[in-house]
LUMKE-362314 format. One line per field, with one value per atom (N, C-alpha, C): residue number from 1; x, y, z; residue in one letter. Coordinates in steps of 0.001 Angstrom, whole numbers, padded with zeros to 6 digits. Atoms other than C-alpha are relative to their C-alpha. Example, Ala and Ser with C-alpha at 12.3 -4.5 7.8 and 13.67 -1.06 7.14 Angstrom:
! LUMKE-362314
nr <- (1_1_1_2_2_2)
east <- (000890_012300_000900_-000820_013670_-000770)
north <- (-001190_-004500_001200_-001190_-001060_001090)
up <- (000000_007800_000000_-000060_007140_000730)
rest <- (A_A_A_S_S_S)
! end
This chain:
! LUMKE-362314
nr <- (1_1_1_2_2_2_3_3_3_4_4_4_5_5_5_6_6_6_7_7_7_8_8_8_9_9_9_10_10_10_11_11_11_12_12_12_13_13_13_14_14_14_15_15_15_16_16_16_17_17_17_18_18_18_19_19_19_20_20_20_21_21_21_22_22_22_23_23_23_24_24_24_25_25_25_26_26_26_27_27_27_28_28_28_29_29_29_30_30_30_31_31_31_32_32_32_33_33_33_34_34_34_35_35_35_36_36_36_37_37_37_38_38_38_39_39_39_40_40_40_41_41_41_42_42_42_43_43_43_44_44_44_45_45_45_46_46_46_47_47_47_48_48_48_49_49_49_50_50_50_51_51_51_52_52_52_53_53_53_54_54_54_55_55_55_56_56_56_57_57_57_58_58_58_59_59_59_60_60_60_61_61_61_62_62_62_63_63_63_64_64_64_65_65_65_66_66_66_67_67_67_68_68_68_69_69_69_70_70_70_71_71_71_72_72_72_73_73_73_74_74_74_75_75_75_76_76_76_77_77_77_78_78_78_79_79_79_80_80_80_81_81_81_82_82_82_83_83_83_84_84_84_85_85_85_86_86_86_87_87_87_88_88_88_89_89_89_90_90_90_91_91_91_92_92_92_93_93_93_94_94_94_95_95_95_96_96_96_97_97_97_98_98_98_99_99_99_100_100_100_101_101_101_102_102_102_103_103_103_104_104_104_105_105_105_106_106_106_107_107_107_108_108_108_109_109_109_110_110_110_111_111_111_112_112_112_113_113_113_114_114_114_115_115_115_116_116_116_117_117_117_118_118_118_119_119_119_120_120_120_121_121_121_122_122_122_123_123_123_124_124_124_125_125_125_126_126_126_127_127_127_128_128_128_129_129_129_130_130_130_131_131_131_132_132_132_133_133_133_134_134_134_135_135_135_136_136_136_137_137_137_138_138_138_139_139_139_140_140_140_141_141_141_142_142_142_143_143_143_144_144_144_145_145_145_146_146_146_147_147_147_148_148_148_149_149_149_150_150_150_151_151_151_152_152_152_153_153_153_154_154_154_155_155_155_156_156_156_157_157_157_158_158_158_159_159_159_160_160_160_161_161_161_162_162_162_163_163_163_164_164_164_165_165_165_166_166_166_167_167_167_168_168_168_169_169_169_170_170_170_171_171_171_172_172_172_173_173_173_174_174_174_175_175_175_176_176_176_177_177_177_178_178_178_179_179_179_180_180_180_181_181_181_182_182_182_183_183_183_184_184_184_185_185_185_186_186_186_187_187_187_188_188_188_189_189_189_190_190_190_191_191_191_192_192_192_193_193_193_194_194_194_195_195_195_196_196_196_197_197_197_198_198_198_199_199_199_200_200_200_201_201_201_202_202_202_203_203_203_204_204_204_205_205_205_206_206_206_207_207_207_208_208_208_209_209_209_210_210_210_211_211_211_212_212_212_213_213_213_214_214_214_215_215_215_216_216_216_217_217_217_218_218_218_219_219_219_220_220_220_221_221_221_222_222_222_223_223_223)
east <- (-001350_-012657_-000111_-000150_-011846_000865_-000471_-010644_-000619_000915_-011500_001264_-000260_-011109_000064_-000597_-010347_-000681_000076_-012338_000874_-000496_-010040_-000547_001136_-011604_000979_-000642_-010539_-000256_000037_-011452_001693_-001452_-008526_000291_-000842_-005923_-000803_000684_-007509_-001412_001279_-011224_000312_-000326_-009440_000994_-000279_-007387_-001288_001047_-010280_-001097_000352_-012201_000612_-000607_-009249_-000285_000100_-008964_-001572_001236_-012877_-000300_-000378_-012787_000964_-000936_-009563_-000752_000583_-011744_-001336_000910_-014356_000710_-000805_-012196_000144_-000577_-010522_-001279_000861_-013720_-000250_000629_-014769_000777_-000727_-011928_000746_-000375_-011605_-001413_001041_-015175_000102_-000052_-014084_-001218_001270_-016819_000701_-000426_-014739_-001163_001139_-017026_000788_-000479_-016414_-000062_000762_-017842_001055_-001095_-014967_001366_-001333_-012108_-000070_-000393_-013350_-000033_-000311_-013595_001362_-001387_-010149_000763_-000880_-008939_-000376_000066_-010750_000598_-000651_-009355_001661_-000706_-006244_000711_-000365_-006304_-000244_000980_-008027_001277_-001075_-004644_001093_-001213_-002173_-000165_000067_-003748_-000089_-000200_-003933_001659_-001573_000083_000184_-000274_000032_000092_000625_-001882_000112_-001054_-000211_001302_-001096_002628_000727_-000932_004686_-001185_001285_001097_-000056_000548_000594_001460_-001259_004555_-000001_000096_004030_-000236_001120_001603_000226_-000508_003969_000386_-000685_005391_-001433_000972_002043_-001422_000762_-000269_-001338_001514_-004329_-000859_000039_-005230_-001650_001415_-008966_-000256_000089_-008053_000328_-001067_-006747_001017_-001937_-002969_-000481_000137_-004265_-000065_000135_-005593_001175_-001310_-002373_001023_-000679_-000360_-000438_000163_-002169_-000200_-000156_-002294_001201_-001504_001205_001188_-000519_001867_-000559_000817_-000356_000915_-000808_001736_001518_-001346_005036_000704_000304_004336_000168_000105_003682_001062_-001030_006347_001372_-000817_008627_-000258_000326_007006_000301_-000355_007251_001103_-001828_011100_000309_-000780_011176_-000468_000421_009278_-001278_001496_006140_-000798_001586_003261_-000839_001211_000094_-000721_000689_-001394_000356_-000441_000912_000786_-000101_001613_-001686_001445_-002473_-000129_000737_-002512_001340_-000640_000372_-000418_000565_-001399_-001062_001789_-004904_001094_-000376_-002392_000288_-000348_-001505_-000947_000673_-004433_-000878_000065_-005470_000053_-000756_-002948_000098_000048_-003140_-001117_001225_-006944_-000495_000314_-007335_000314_-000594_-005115_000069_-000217_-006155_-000613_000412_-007597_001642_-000946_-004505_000971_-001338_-002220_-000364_000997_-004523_000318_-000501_-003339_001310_-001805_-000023_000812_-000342_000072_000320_000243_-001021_001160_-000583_001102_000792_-001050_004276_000178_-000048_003821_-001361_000742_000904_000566_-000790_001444_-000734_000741_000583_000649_-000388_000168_000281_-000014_001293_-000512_000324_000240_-001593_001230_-003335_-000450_000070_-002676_-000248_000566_-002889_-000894_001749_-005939_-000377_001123_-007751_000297_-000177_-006475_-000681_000122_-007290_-001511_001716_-011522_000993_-000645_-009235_000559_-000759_-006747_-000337_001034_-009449_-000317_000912_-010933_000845_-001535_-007226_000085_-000651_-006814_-001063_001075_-009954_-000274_-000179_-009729_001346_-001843_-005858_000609_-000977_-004585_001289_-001232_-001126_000475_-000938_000584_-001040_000958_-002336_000688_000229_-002365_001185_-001843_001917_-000260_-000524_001454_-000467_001240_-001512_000314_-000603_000038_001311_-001554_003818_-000735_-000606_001963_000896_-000545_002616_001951_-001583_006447_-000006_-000279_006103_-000347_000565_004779_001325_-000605_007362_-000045_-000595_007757_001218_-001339_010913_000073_000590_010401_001281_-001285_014276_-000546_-000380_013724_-000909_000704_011070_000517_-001131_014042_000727_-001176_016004_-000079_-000233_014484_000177_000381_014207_001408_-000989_017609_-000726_000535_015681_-001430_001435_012329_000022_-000392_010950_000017_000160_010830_-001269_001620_007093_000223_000089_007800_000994_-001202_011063_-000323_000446_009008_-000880_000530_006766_000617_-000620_009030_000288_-000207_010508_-000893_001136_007667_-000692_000795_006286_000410_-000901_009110_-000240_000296_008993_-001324_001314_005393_000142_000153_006050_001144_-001184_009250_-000894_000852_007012_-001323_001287_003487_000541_-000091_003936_-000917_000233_002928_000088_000265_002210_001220_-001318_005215_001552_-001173_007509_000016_000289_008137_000407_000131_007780_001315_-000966_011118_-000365_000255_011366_000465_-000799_012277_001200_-001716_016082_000111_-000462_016434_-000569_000628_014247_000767_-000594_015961_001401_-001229_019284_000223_000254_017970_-000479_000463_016693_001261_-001233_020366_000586_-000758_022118_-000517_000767_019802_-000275_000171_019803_001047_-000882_022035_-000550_000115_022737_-000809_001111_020846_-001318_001064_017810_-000329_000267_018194_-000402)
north <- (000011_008761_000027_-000037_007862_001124_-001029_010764_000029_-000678_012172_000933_-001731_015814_-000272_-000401_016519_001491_-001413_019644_000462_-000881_022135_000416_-000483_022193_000297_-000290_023193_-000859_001321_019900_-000826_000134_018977_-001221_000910_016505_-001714_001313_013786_-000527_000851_013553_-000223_000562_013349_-001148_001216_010609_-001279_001380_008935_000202_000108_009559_-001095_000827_007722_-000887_001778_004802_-000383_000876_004078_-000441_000601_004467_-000698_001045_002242_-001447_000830_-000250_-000336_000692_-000462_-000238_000688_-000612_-000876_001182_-003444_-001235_001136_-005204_-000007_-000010_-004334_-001219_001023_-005946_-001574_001370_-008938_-000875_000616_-009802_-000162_-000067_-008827_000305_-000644_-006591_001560_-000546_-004777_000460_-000458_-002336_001800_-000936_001043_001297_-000599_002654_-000492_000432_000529_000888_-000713_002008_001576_-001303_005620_-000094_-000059_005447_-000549_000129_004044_001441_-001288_006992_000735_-001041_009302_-000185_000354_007669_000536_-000153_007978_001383_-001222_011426_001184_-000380_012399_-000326_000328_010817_000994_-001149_012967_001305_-000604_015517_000739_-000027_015285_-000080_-000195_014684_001208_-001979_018501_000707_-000997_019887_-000067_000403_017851_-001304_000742_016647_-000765_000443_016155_-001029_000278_015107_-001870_001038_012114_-001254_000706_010883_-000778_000471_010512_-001695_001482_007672_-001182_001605_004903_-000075_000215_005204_-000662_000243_004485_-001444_001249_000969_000377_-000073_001464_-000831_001097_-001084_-000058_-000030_-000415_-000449_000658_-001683_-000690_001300_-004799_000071_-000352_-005679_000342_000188_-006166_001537_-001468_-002612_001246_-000761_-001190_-000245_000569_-003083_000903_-000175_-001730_001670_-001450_001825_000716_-000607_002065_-000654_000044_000257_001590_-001070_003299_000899_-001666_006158_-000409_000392_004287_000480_-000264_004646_001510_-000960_008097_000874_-000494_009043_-000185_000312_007252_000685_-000667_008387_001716_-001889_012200_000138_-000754_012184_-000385_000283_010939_000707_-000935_013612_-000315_000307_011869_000658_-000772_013536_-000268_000769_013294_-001248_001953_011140_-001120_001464_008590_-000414_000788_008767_-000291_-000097_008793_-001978_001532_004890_-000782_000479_004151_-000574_-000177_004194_-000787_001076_002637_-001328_001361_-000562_-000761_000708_-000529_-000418_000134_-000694_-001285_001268_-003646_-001403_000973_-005512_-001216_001142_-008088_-000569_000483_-008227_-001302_001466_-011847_-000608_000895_-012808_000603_-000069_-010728_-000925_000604_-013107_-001025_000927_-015141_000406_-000800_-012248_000081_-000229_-011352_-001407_001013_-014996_-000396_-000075_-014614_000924_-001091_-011673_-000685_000247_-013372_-001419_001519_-016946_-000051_000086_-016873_-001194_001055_-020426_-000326_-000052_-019442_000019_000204_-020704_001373_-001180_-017685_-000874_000772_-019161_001409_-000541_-016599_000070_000011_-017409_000268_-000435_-017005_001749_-001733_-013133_000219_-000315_-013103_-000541_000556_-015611_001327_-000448_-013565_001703_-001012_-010572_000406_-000238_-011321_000682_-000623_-009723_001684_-001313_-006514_000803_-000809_-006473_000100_-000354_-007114_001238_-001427_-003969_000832_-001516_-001717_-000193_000247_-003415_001124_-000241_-002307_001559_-002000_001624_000156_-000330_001558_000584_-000436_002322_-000847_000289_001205_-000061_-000632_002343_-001116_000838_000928_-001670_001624_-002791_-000207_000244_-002817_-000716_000161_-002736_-001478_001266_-005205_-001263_001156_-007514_-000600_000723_-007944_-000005_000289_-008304_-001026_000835_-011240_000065_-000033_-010536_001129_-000939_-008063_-000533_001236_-011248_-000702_001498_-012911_000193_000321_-013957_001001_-000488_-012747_001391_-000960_-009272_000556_-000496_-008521_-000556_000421_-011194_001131_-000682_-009021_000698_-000694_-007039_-000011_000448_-009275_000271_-000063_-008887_001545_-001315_-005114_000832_-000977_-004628_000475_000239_-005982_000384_-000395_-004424_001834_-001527_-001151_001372_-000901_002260_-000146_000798_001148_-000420_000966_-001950_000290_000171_-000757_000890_-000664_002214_-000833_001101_-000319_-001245_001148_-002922_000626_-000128_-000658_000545_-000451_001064_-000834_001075_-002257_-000483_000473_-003644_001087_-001350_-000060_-000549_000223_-001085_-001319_001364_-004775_-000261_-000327_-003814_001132_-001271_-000742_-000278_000232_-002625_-000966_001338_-004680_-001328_001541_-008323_-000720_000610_-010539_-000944_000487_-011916_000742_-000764_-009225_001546_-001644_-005541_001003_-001067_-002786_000626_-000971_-001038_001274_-001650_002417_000166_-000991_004553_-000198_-000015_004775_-001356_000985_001291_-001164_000730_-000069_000697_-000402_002273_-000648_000638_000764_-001193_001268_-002733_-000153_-000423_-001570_000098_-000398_-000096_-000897_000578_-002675_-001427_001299_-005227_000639_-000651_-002630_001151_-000812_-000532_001216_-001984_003120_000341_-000617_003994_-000337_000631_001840_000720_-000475_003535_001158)
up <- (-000591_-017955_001511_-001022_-014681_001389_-000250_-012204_001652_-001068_-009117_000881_-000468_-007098_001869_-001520_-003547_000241_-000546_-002124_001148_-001240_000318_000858_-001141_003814_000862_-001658_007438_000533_-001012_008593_000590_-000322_011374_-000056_-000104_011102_000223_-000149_013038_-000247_000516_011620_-001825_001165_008268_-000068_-000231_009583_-000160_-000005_010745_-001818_001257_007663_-001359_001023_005378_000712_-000381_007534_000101_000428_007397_-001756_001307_003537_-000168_000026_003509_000601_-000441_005662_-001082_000886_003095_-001341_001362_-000099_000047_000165_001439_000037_-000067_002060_-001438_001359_-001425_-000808_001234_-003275_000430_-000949_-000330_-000806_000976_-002265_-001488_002105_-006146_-000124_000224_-005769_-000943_000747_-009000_-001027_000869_-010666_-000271_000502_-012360_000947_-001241_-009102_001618_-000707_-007102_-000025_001083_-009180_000219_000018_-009065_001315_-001533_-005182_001079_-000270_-004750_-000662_000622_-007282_000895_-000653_-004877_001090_-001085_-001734_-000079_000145_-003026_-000438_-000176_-003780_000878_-001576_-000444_000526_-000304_000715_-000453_-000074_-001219_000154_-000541_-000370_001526_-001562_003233_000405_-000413_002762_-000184_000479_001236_001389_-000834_004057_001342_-001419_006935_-000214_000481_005987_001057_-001153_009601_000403_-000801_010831_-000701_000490_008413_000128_000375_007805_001390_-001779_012021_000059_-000293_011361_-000120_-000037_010607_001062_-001730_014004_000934_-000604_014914_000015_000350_015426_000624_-000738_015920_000194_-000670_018153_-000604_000207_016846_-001213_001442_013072_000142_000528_012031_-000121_000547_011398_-001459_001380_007885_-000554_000222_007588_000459_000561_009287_-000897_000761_007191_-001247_001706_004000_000591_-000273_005811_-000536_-000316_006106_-001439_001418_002595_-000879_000477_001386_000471_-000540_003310_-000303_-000070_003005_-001810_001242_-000971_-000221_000056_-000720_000222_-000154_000980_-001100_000593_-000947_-001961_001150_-004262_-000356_-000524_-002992_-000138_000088_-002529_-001320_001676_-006105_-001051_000660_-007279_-001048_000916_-008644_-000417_-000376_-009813_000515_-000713_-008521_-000635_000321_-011089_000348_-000067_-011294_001469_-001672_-007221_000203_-000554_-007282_-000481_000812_-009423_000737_-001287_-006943_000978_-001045_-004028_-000065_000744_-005724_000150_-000133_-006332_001853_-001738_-002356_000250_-000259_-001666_-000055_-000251_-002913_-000571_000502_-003945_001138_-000967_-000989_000226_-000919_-000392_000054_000013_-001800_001203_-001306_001466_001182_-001561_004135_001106_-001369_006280_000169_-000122_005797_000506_-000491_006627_001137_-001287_009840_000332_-000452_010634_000693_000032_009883_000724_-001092_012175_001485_-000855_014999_000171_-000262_014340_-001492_001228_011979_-000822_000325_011405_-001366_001552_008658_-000590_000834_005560_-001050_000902_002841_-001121_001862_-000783_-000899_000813_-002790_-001258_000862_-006116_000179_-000053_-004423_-000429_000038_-004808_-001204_001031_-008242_-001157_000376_-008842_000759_-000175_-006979_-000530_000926_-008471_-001560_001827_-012008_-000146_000363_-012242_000416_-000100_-010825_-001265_001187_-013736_-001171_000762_-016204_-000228_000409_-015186_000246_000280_-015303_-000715_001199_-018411_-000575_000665_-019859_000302_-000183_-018473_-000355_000571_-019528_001241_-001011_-015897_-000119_000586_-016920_001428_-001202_-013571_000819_-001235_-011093_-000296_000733_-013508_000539_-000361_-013313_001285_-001087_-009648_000931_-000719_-008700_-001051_000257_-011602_000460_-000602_-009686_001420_-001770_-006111_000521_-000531_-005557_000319_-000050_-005696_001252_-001527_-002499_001049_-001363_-000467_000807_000227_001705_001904_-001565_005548_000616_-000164_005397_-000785_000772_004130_-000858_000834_002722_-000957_001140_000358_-001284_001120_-001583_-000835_-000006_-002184_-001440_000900_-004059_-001833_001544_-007922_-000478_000150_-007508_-001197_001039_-009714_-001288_001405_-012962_-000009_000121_-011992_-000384_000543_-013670_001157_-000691_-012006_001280_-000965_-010424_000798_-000874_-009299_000949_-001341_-007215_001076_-001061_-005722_000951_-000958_-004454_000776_000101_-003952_001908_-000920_-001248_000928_-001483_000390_000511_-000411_000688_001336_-000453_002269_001595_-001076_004994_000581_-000696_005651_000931_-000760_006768_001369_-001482_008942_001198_-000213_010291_000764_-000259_011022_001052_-001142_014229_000361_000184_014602_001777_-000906_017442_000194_-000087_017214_-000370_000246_016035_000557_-000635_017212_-001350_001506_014469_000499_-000039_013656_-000210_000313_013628_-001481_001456_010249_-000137_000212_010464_000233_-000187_011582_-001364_000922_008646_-001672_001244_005699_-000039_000347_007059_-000165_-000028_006696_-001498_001475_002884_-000429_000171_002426_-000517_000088_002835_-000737_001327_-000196_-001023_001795_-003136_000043_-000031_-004731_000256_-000739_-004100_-001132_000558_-007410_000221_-000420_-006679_001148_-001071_-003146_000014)
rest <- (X_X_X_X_X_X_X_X_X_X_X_X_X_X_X_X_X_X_X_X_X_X_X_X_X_X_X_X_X_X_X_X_X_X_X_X_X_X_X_X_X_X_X_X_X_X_X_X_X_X_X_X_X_X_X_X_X_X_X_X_X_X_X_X_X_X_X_X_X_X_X_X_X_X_X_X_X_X_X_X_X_X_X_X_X_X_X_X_X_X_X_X_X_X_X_X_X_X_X_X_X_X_X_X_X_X_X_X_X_X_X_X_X_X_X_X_X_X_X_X_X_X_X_X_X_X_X_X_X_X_X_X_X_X_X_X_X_X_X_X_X_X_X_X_X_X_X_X_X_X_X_X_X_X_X_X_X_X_X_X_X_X_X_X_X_X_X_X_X_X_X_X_X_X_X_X_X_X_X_X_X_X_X_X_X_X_X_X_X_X_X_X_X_X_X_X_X_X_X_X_X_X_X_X_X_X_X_X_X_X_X_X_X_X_X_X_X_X_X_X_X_X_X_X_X_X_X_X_X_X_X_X_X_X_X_X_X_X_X_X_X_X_X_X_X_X_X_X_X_X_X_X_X_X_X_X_X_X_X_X_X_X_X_X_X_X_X_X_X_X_X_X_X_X_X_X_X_X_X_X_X_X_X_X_X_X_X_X_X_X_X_X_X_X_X_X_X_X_X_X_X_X_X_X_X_X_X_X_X_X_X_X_X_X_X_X_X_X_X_X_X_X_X_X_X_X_X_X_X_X_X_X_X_X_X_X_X_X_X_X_X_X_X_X_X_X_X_X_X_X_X_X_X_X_X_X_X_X_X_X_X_X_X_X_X_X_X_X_X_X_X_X_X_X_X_X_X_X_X_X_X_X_X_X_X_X_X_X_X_X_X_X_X_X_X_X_X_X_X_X_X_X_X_X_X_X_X_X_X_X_X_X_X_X_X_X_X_X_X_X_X_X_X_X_X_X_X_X_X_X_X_X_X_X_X_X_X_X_X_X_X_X_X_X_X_X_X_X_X_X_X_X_X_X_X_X_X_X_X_X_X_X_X_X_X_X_X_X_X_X_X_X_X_X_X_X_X_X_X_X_X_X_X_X_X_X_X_X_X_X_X_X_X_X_X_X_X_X_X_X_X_X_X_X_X_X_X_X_X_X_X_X_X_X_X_X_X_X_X_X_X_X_X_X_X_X_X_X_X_X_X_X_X_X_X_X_X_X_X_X_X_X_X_X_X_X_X_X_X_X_X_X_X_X_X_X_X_X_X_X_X_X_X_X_X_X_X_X_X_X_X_X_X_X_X_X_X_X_X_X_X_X_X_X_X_X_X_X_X_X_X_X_X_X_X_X_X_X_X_X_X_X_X_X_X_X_X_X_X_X_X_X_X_X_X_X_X_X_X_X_X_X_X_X_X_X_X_X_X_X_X_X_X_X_X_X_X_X_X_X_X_X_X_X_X_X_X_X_X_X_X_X_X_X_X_X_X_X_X_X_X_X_X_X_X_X_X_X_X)
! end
């Protein structure tokens, strides 16, 4: 069975920042190769619970970090940072547990990696074209191996990416009536991350200006 633990340290704030974002930097290389192995999977589960736990133990400290772009990562990597914390947050006010905010978080992660060089493009020059349907070719050796451990929650998330892809980031929005509980937590923290991550051509909204731009494309229960 797949699992993994979180030891309680005194290590501060920012070398456990930096700590996630280097493991986040190798995951994504991992699954930018479909270097999917049973040894992949538990090191995303641990990443990911190295993550909600660091929301426990700094909570003001971490929520901060979407306000924030680190000129020393990639867009790609804040982008999938801040899909990762945007998740969290959003999972938290809905009262998730840990597991199933822990196979949450594993899907942020890397549900895009087939197209980061394309997004890292698309950062820089809006006029990239992103193929969507590439997201879930190169997906499929992934959902093989959720199928085959029964992560139910993770599979859900990394089989609808492609539907959290768009230029235009409302539209991602639009199927979220008829999607299940999962797909609408992701649907919107996705959505938070791509208004949120700044672009070479666009300027990152803040928080309040991005929930009232969410607001006003799903209903009040969805909201």
């Amino acid at each position: 069975k797949l699992n993994a633990n979180t030891q309680h340290d005194p290590t501060p704030f920012s070398q456990c920042l930096k700590e996630v974002y280097l493991s986040l930097v190798e995951l994504i290389k991992q699954y930018q190769q479909q270097n999917i192995t049973q040894a992949t999977l538990q090191k995303t589960l641990a990443f990911s619970s190295q993550f909600i736990d660091l929301g426990k133990r700094y909570p003001n400290q971490l929520v901060a970090q979407l306000q924030f772009y680190k000129p020393s990562a990639s867009f790609f990597t804040n982008l999938t940072f801040n899909q990762v914390l945007a998740t969290y947050i959003v999972a938290s006010r809905n009262q998730w547990n840990d597991t199933a905010m822990q196979h949450l978080l594993c899907s942020c992660v890397c549900q895009f990696s087939g197209l980061a060089g394309s997004i890292e493009q698309w950062s820089q020059n809006s006029e990239t074209q992103i193929q969507r349907k590439q997201i879930t070719q190169h997906n499929m050796p992934l959902m093989r191996a959720l199928l085959k451990w029964k992560l139910d929650i993770w599979l859900e998330g990394v089989k609808h990416a492609e539907l959290r892809w768009h230029s235009h980031h409302e539209r991602t929005l639009n199927p979220i009536a008829h999607q299940s509980t999962t797909l609408k937590v992701l649907a919107i923290s996705n959505c938070i991350a791509l208004y949120m991550t700044r672009t070479q051509h666009t300027k990152a909204l803040n928080f309040s200006q991005t929930l009232r731009l969410i607001a006003r494309k799903i209903t009040a229960c969805d909201y």
